[in-house]
C-alpha positions in Angstrom: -19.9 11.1 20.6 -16.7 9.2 21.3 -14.9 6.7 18.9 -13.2 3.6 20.8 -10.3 1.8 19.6 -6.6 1.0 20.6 -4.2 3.2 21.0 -0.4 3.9 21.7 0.5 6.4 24.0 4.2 6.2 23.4 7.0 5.1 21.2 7.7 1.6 20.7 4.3 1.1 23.5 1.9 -1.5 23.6 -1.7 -0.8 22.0 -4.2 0.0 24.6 -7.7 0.6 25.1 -7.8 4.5 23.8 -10.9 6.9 23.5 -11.7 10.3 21.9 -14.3 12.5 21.1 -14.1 13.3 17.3 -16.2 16.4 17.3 -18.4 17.6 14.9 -18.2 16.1 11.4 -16.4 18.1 8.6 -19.0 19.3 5.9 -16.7 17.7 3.2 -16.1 14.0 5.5 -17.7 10.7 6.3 -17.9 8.7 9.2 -16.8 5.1 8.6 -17.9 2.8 10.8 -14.7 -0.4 10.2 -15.2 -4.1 9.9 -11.9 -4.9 9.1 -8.6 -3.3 9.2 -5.1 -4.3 8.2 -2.2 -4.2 9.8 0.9 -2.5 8.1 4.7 -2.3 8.5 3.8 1.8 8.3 1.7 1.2 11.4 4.9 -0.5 12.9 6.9 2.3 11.8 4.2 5.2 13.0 4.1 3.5 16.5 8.0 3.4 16.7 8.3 7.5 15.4 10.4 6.0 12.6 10.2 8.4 10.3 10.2 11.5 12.7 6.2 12.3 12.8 4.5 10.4 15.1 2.8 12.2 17.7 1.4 11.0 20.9 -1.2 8.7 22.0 -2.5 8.1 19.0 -4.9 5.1 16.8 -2.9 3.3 13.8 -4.4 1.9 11.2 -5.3 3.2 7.5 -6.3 0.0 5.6 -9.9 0.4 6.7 -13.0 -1.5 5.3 -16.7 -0.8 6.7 -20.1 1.1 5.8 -20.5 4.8 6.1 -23.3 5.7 8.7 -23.0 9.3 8.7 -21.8 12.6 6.4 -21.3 15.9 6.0 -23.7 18.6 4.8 -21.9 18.6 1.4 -21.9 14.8 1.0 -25.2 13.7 -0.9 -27.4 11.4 2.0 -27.3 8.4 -0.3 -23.8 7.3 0.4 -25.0 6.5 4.1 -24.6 2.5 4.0 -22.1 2.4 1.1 -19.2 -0.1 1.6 -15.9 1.6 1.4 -12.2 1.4 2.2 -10.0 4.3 3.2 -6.4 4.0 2.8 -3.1 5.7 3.7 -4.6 9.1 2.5 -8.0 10.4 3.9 -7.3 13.9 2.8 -6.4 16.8 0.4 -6.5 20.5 -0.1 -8.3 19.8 -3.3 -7.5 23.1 -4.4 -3.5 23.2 -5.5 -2.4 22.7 -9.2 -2.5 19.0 -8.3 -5.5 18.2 -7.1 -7.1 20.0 -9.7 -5.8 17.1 -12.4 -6.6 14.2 -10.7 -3.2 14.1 -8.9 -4.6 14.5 -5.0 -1.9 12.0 -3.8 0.7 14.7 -4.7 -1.5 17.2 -3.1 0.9 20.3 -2.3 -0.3 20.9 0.7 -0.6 17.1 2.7 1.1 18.8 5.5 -2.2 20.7 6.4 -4.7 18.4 5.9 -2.7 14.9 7.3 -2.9 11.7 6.3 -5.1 9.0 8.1 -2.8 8.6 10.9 -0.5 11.2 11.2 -1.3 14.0 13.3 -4.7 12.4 13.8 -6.3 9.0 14.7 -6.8 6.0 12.5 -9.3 2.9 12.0 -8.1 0.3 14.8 -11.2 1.6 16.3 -15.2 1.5 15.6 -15.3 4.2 13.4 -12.4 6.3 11.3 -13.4 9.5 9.1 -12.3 11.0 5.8 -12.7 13.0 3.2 -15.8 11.9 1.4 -13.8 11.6 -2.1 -11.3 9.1 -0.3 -13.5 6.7 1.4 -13.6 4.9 -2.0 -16.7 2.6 -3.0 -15.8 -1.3 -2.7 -16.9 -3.1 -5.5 -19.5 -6.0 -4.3 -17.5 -8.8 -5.9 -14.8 -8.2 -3.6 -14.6 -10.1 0.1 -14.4 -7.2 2.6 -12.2 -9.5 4.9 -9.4 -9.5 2.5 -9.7 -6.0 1.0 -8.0 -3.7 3.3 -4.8 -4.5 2.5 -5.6 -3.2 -1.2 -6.2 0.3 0.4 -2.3 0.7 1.0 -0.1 -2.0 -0.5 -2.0 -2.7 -3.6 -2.5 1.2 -4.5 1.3 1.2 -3.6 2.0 -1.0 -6.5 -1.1 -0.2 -8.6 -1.0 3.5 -9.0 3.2 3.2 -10.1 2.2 0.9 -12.7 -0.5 2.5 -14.5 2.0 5.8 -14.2 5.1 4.7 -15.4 3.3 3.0 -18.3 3.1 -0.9 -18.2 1.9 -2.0 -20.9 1.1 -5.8 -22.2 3.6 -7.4 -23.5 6.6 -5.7 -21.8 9.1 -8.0 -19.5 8.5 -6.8 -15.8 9.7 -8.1 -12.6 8.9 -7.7 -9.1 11.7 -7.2 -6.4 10.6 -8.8 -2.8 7.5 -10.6 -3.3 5.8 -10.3 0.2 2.5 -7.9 1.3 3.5 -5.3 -1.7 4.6 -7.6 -3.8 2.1 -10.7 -4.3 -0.4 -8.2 -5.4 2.0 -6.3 -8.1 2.9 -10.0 -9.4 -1.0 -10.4 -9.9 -2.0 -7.2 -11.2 1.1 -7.6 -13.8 0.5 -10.8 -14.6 -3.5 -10.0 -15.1 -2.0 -6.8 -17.2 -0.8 -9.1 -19.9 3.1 -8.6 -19.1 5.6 -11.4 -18.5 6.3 -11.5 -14.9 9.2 -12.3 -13.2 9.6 -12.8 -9.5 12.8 -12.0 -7.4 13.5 -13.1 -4.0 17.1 -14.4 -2.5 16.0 -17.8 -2.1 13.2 -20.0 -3.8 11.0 -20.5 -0.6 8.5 -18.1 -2.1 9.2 -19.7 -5.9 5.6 -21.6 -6.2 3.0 -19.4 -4.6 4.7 -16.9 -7.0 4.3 -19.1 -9.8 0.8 -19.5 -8.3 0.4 -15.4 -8.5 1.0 -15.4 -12.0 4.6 -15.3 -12.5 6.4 -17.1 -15.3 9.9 -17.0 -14.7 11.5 -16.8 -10.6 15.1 -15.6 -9.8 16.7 -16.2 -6.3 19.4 -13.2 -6.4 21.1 -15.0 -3.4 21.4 -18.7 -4.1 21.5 -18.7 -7.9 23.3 -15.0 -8.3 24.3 -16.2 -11.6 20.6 -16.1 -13.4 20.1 -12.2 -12.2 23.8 -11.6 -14.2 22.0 -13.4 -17.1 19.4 -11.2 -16.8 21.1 -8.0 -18.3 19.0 -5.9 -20.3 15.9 -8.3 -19.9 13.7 -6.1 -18.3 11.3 -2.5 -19.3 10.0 -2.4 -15.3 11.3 -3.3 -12.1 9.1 -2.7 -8.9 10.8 -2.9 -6.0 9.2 -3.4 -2.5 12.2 -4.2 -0.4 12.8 -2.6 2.6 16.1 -3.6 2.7 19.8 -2.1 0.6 20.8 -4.6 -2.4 23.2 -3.9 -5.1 20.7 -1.9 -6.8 23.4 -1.5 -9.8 22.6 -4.7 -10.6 19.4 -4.2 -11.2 19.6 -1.3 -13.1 22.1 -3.5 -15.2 19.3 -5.8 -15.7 16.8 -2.9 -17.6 16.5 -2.9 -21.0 17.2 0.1 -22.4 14.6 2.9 -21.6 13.4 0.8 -18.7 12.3 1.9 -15.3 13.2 0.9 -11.8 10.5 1.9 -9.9 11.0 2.2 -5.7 8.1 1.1 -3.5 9.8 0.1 -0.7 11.6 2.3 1.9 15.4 1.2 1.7 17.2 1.2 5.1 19.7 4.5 4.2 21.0 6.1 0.5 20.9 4.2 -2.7 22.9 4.3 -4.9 23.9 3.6 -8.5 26.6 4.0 -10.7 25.3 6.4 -13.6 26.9 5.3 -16.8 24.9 2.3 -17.2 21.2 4.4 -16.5 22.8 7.5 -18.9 23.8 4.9 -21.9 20.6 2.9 -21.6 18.6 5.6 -20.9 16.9 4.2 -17.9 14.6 5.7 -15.7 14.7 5.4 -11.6 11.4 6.7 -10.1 9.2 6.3 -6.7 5.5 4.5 -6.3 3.3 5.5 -3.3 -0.7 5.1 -2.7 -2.5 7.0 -5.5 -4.9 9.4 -6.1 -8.6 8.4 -5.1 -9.2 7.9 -9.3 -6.3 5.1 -8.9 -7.5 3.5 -6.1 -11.0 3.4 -7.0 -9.8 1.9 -10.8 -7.7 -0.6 -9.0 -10.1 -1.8 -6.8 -12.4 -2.5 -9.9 -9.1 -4.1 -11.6 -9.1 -6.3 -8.6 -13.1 -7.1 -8.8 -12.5 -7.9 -12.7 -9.6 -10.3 -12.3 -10.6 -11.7 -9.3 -7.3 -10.6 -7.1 -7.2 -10.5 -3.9 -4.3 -10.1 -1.0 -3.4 -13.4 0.9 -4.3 -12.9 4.6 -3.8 -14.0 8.0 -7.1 -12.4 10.3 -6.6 -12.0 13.9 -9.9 -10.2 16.4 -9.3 -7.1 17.1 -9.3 -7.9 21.1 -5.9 -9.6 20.1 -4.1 -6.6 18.3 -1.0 -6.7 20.5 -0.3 -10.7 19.6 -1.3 -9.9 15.8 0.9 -6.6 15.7 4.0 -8.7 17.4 3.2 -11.4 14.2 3.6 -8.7 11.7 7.0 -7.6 13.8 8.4 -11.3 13.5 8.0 -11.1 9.6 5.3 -13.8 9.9 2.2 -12.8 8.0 1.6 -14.7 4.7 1.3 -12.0 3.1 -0.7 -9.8 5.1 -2.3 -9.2 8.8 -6.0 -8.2 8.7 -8.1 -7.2 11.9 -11.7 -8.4 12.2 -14.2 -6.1 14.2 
């Protein structure tokens, strides 16, 4: 058979109309045939070799929602026609001292089985495949066409939250509040805690208050309020892409409090290390979670009634919807419709 989809054939290129036979199905894998898919600033960076790993042509995408219409001989027949999404991760040994507790995001050996789109092709086609374990069922009170995005950017927040130990109650706050963020301001806010939203300026003040959030600091037109904020805080996520003065943020932890980095900043960061060895403090890193996470977010999600705010664009127009996410423009997130 042969899977259709768009592709890009080199650095920086345009997505183009891109076929490939799949061959035979992996015992252990599904076939997933996509009715939505988002569109991700690790797309962007896969398509522009970013990070070093991209290898050419190949099909982004790896926020995938559809049905699964085929399986392997060790996948039981029944899960033929199951809704599902498939995130960043379709893959794992399943066999090293992480997998075997749950931890398969930390899987020691990711550099042999790949993640959805590197060294392999992703769901901006008619079909993606995975891992049976990480196609992950979708819960029926959740709207397929908003729930890819939850396959990368709300497991990004999700699985560091449940990890580092949020707990109701605490004072929490939420550094950038765009595609990563609006959904950690939600499931924070829907986890009992006091959220706080911060943003340099207060264009994105109400639709956070909207989220959930009870208290808003612009760190660039009211820098005074984030120097109020000393101690406040037991959790910081942070989605920014972007360096800030990230002592100051550590500054504003209580003691034993975490900073927790989602985000990819652009070069080193760094803090000065009396005030995290005094307090106490923690720094740590969030990425997509193990299938377990996913699949207990997704029902977090279904509970609460979350949902990602997004922009859908047809799949015919990729190249004007992937410019869209270039320019910053999504509100909050870019989702293809098949």
């Amino acid at each position: 058979m042969t899977i259709k989809g768009y592709g890009c054939k080199e650095q920086g290129g345009q997505l183009e109309s891109f076929e490939y036979d799949p061959g035979e199905l992996a015992a252990d894998a599904v076939e997933v045939e996509v009715e939505y898919c988002g569109i991700c600033h690790s797309d962007l960076a896969m398509i522009d070799n970013d990070w070093g790993i991209s290898s050419y042509p190949f099909i982004p995408g790896h926020e995938a929602i559809g049905k699964i219409v085929a399986v392997g001989t060790q996948v039981s027949q029944d899960r033929i026609g199951q809704r599902v999404g498939v995130g960043w991760q379709s893959a794992s040994c399943n066999h090293c001292k992480n997998c075997g507790v749950g931890k398969e995001s930390l899987c020691l050996n990711q550099g042999e089985v790949g993640q959805t789109i590197v060294g392999r092709n992703g769901a901006w086609a008619n079909r993606v495949r995975s891992q049976a374990h990480w196609a992950i069922p979708l819960p029926d009170q959740l709207d397929p066409s908003l729930a890819g995005p939850l396959m990368c950017a709300g497991t990004t927040v999700w699985s560091p939250i449940r990890h580092y130990g949020v707990r109701p109650g605490m004072e929490t706050a939420v550094l950038g509040v765009g595609g990563l963020g609006h959904l950690a301001v939600q499931f924070l806010a829907k986890m009992g805690t006091q959220v706080t939203g911060l943003s340099t300026t207060r264009s994105k003040e109400k639709n956070t208050r909207k989220l959930g959030a009870t208290d808003f600091i612009a760190t660039k037109e009211s820098p005074e309020d984030l120097e109020k904020a000393v101690g406040r805080f037991d959790f910081i996520l942070s989605t920014v892409s972007a360096n800030v003065d990230w002592n100051a943020y550590i500054n504003a932890l209580s003691p034993e409090g975490t900073l927790v980095l989602c985000g990819v900043p652009d070069g080193a960061v760094e803090f000065m290390p009396f005030p995290i060895i005094l307090g106490e403090k923690k720094v740590g890193g969030g990425r997509a979670g193990s299938p377990s996470d996913t699949k207990e977010m997704l029902e977090f999600c279904a509970v609460h009634n979350i949902a990602p705010m997004c922009e859908q664009f047809a799949l015919k127009d990729i190249n004007q919807a992937v410019q869209y996410v270039r320019d910053n423009k999504a509100r909050f997130r870019a989702v293809l419709a098949y």
